[in-house]
N, C-alpha and C positions, 0 to 999 in steps of 0.2 A: 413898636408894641401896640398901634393902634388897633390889630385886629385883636389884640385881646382887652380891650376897653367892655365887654360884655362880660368877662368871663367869670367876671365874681356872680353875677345873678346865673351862669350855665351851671356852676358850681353849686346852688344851692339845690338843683337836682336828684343829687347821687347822696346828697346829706336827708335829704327828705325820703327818698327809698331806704337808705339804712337804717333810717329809723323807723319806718315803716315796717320793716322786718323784723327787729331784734324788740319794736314793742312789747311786744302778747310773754316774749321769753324774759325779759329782763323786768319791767313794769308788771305785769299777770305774777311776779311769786318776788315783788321785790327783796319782800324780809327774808326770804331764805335763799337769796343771791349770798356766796362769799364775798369778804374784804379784797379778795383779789377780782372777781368778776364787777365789782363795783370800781376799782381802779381802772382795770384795763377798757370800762364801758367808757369811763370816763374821759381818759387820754385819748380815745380813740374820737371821739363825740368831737374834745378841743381838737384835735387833728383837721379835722372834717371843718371846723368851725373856721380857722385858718387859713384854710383852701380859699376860704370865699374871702376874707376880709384880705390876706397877702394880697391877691389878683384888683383889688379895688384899690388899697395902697401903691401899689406900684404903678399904674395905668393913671391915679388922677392925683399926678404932684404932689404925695406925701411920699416919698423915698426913705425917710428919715424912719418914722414908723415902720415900713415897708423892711428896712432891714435892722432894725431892733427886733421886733416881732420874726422875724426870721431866725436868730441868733434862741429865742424863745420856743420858737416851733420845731428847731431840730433836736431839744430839748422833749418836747412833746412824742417826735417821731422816736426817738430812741424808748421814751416810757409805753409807745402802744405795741414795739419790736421785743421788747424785752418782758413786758405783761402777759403778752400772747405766748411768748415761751413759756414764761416760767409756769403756765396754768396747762402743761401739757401732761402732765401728772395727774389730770383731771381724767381725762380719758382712758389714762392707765384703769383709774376707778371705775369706770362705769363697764369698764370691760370684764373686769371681774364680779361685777355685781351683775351684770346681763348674763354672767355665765353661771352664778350661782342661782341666780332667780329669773329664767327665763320669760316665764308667762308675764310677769311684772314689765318687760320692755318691749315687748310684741315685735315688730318685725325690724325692731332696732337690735340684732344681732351684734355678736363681739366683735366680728370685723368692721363693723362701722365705726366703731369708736376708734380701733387701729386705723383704719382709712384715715377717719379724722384726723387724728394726728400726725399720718403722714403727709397729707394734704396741708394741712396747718404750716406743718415747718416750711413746705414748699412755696409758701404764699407770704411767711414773715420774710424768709431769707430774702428772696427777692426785692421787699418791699425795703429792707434794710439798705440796698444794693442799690435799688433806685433813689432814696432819697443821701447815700452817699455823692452818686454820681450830679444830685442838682446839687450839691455841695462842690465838686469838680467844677461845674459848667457855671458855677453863678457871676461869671462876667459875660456868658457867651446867653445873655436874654432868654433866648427860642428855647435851645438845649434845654438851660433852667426851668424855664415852668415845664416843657412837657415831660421831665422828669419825675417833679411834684405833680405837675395832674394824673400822669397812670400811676400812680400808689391808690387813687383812688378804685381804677378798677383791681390793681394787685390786692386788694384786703377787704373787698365790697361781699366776697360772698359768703361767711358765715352770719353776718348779720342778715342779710337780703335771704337765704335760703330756708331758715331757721320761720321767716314768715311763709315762704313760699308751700316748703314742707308743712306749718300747722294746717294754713290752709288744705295742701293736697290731703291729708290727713281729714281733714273735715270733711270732705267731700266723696272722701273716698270708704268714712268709719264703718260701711256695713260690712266692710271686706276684713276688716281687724282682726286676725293677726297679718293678712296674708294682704301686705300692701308691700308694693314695689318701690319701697323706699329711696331708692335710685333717680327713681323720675323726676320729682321735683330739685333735684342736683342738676341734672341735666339740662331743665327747664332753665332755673338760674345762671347755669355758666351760657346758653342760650340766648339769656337775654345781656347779663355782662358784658359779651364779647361785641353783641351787636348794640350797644352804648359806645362802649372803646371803639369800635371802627367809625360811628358815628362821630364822636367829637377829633377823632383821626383827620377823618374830613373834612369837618370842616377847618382844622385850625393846619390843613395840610402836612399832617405826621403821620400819613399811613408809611411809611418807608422809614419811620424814625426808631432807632433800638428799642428804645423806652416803649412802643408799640407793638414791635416783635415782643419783647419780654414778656409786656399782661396778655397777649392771644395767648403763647406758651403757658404761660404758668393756668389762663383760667382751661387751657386744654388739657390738660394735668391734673385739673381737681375732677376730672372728670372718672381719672382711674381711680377713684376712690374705693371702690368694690376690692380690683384685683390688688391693689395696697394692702387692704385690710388682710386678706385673705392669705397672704406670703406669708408662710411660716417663718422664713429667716431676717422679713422684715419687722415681723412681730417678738421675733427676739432679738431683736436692735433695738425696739425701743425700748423693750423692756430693762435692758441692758443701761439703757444711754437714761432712760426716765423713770425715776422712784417716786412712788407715792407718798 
């Protein structure tokens, strides 16, 4: 495990870009965040916070901690899988309110909200999936962490994109309504994927599952458009999700 003797300080990385994103949205209207976007900010935040302190536990002779705190963190991992669902009924909302009062959401159309949400499910399930399987591996060292480290890019891009779009959005407001809301999606999963292939590299998990899975899924949030847009996918969720 010595090559991961660094990995708590790589890890405070991807915790400083998400919060860099989900700033301006979560902090800029805190009071009028819900009790559930403040829980799930919140698990998601200890999640991230974990990443870094597990990989420093385990690397410098505190194991004891190392797997107490683990027993606590998949505790964690199941409150930011099960937050991010249950807030899926959110989208349901905005979908009908963008459809009732269009000019009010400008080029945040009802399929983006449907996108969302299709998108979403595809990025918890997974992420559920990978920190099942470091639960599998956690005798087999290697497997284990690089299970727990791509949950980081499986679940990095609503809060990273959310910054990426205010900004695109800032730069682009003289064009309002008629902004290509797509592109800074794009942008993100862009830079996502090329984070993932980087710490691929260097911790030699390019060829590791847990590495196919986050390309896949961040290549996935890409169809977000043609998601939203599916008629019969938009009444599945509506189906499967009540406001």
């Amino acid at each position: 495990m010595e090559k991961y003797k660094t990995l708590h300080l790589w890890m405070i990385l991807p915790m400083v870009v998400m919060q860099l994103g989900i700033y301006g949205d979560y902090w800029g209207d805190f009071a009028q965040n819900t009790w559930a976007i403040h829980v799930h900010y919140w698990t998601g935040t200890a999640w991230y916070f974990y990443l870094i302190i597990q990989p420093y536990y385990a690397t410098h002779g505190q194991l004891a901690k190392h797997r107490t705190n683990g027993i606590i963190g998949m505790f964690l991992a199941g409150g930011v899988c099960i937050t991010a669902l249950s807030m899926l009924h959110r989208d349901i909302v905005y979908t009908d309110m963008s459809m009732a009062n269009p000019e009010q959401f400008g080029p945040f159309e009802p399929w983006f909200f449907m996108g969302v949400a299709s998108v979403e499910i595809g990025m918890m399930i997974p992420f559920g999936f990978a920190v099942i399987m470091a639960i599998i591996k956690r005798k087999q060292l290697e497997d284990h962490a690089w299970w727990l480290i791509s949950t980081v890019f499986l679940i990095m891009m609503p809060a990273l994109s959310r910054g990426v779009q205010n900004a695109y959005i800032g730069l682009h407001n003289q064009d309002w309504p008629n902004i290509n809301i797509m592109a800074p999606i794009y942008y993100t999963q862009i830079f996502i994927i090329i984070l993932l292939l980087l710490a691929a590299w260097k911790y030699k998990k390019l060829t590791h599952p847990a590495t196919y899975l986050a390309v896949v899924v961040n290549i996935y949030v890409c169809f977000l458009e043609p998601l939203g847009r599916s008629e019969s996918i938009q009444q599945l969720l509506r189906t499967m999700i009540k406001g």
